[in-house]
C-alpha positions in Angstrom: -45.7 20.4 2.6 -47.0 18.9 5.2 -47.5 20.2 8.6 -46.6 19.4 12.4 -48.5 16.7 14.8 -50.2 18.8 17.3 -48.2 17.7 20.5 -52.0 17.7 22.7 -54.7 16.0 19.7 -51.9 14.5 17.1 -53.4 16.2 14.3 -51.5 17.7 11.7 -51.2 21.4 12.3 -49.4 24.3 11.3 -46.2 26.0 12.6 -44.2 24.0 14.6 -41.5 26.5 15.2 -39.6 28.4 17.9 -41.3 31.9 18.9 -38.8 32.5 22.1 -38.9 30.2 24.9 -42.1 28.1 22.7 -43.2 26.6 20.1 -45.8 28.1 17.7 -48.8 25.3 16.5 -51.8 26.7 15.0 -54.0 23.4 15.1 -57.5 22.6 13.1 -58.4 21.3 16.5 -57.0 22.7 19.3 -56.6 26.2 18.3 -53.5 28.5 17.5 -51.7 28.3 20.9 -47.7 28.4 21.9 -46.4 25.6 24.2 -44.1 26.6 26.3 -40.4 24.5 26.5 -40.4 23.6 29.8 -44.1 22.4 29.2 -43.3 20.6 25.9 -40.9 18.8 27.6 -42.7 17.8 30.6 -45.3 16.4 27.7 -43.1 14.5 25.7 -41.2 12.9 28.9 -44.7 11.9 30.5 -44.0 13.9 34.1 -47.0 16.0 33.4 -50.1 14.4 31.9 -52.0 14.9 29.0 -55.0 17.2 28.9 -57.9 15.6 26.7 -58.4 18.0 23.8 -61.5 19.5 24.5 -60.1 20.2 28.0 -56.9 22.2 26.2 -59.4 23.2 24.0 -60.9 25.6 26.3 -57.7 26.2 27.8 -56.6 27.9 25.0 -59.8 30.1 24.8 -59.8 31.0 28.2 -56.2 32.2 28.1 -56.5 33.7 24.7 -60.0 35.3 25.8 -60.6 38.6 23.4 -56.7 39.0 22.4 -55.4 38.0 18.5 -52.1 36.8 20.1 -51.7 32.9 20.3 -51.4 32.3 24.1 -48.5 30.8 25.4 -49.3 27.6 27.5 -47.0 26.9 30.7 -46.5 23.9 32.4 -48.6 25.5 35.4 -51.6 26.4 32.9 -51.5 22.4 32.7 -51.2 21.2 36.5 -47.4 21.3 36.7 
């Protein structure tokens, strides 16, 4: 089956689905984040701009840091 578009890179990824208030993606790229709604929104709509990937990239790290949870990504993580 195949997987989602990563909503940051465009690759296909895992997950895809609703973990509360975001959406899980566990991306080859990117790394296994969840986007917050309002963020993914804000995204898809163009009001907040598009990180380039290695910029989210290390986002994700950073806010991940020595934790096995996925990080959930806000709309302020990215500027907004």
């Amino acid at each position: 089956m195949p997987g989602v578009r990563c909503p940051i890179c465009e690759t296909d990824s895992g997950g895809g689905y609703a973990v509360g208030d975001a959406a899980l993606y566990v991306c080859p790229g990117c790394g296994g984040y969840r986007l917050a709604g309002t963020a993914s929104t804000l995204l898809e709509t163009g009001r907040l701009p598009k990180p380039t990937p290695e910029q989210f990239r290390d986002l994700v790290k950073r806010k991940r840091g020595t934790s096995t949870d996925y990080p959930v990504i806000t709309s302020g993580d990215l500027g907004g």
